[in-house]
VMD Tcl script that draws the C-alpha trace (Angstrom):
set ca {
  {25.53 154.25 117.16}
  {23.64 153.03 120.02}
  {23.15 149.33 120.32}
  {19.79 149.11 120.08}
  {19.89 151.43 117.05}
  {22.28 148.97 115.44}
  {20.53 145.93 115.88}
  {17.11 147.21 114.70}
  {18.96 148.76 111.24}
  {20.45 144.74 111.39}
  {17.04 143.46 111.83}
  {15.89 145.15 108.84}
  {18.72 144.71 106.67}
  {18.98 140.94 107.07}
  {14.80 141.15 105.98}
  {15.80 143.27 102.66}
  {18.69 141.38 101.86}
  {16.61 138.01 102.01}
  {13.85 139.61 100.27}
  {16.37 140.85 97.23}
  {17.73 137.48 96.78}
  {14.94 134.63 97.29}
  {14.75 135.65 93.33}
  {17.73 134.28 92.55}
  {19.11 132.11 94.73}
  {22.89 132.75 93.39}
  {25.81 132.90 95.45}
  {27.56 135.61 93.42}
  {24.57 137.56 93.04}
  {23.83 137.58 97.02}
  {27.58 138.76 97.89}
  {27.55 141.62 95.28}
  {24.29 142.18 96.89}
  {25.18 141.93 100.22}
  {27.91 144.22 99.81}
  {26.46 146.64 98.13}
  {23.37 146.77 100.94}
  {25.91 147.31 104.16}
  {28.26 149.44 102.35}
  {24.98 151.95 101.93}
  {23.12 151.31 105.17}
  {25.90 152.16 107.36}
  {27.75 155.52 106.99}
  {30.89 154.01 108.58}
  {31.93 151.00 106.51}
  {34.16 152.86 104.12}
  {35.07 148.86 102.39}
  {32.49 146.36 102.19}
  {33.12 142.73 99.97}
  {34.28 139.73 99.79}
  {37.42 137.58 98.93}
  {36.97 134.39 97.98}
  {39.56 131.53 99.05}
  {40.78 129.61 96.16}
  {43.23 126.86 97.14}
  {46.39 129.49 98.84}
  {44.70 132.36 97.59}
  {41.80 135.07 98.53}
  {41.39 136.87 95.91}
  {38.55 139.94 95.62}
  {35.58 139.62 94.62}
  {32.47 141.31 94.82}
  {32.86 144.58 97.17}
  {31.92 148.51 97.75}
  {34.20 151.41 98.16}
  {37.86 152.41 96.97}
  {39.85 149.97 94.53}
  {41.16 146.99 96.91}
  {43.91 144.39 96.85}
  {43.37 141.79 94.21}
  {45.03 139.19 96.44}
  {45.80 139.02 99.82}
  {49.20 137.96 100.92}
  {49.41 134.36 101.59}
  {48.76 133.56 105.11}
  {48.70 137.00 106.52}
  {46.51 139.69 108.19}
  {42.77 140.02 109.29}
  {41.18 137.64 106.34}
  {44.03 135.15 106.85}
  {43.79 135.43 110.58}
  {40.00 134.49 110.42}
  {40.46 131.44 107.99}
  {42.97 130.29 109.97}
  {40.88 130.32 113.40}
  {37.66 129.76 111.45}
  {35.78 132.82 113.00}
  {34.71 135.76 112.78}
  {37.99 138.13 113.75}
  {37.13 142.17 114.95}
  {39.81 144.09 115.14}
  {38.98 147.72 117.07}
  {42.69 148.81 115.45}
  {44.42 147.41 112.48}
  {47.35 149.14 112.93}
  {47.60 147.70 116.21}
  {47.13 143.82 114.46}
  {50.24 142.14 113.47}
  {50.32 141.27 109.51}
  {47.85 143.51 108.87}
  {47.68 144.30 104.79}
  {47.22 147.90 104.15}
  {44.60 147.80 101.06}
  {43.55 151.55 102.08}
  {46.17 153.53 104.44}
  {42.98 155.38 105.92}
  {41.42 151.88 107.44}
  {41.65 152.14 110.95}
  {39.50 148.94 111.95}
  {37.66 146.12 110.58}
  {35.70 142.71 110.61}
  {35.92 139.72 108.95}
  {33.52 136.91 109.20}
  {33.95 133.52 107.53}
  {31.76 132.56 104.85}
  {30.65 128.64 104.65}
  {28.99 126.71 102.01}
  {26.45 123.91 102.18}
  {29.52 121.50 102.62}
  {30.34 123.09 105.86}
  {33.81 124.37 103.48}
  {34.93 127.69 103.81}
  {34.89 129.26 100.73}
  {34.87 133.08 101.20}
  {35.71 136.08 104.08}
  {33.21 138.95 104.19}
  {35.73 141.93 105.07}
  {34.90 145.44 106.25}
  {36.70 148.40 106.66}
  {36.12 151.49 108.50}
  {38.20 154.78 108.78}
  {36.98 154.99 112.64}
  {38.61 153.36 115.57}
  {36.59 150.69 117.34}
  {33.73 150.62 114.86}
  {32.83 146.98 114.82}
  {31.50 145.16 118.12}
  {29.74 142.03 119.03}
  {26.47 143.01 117.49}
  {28.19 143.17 113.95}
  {29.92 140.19 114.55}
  {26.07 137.83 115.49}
  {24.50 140.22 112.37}
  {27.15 139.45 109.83}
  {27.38 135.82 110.25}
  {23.74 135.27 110.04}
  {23.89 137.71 106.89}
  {26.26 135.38 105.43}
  {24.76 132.14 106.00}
  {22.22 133.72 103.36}
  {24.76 132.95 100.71}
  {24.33 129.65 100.39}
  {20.87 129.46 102.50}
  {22.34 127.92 105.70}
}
mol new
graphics top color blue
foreach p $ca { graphics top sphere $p radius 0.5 }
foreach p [lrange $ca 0 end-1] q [lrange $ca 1 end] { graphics top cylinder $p $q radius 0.2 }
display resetview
């Protein structure tokens, strides 16, 4: 997808999503909403949800696609990787990252971005999968971090 195509279907998106949830206000309803919107708005994010860190654990919670891990391996792979360095993590080939946890055997890249709460505490990872190489750039990275900050209404 061209760049400026994928910023405008961003633009519009991040509008619908806020629109959908104003309503409600609701963390739990925003992520299952959230996921839900990106996992049908963009042909190539074969897993779209969220983990949510509790204590040593991320354990799944709202999401799109194929049945996923229930919890994620202590301190390892993409979600770990991007708690650990608090940021947003894009990996162009997972089979290429070390640690990496195989939910889905056909994954070939994915995201993760960070999700904060009013607290400025890290509660949560948005993670997405693709079955392409290289899907996720710089422009999902700035889009899905703003998306996210409309979980708690950063």
């Amino acid at each position: 997808m061209k760049p400026e195509v994928k910023q405008n279907r961003y633009n519009r998106i991040y509008k619908q999503i806020k629109k959908l949830i104003i309503p409600v206000q609701d963390p739990q309803s925003t992520m299952a909403t959230i996921a839900a919107v990106l996992y049908n708005k963009f042909k190539d994010f074969f897993w779209t949800g969220f983990y949510s860190l509790q204590q040593d654990r991320l354990l799944v919670n709202c999401y799109q696609g194929p049945l996923a891990c229930l919890s994620l391996k202590p301190f390892t792979g993409v979600c770990w990787a991007a708690i650990d360095k608090q940021e947003t993590i894009v990996v162009p080939n997972v089979h290429k990252f070390p640690g990496h946890i195989a939910c889905d055997s056909r994954s070939n890249s994915e995201i993760v971005v960070p999700v904060w709460n009013r607290n400025k505490k890290m509660v949560a990872v948005l993670d997405i999968d693709s079955l392409a190489f290289d899907t996720f750039d710089d422009i999902d990275a700035e889009n899905l971090q703003k998306i996210t900050q409309l979980i708690y209404n950063l």
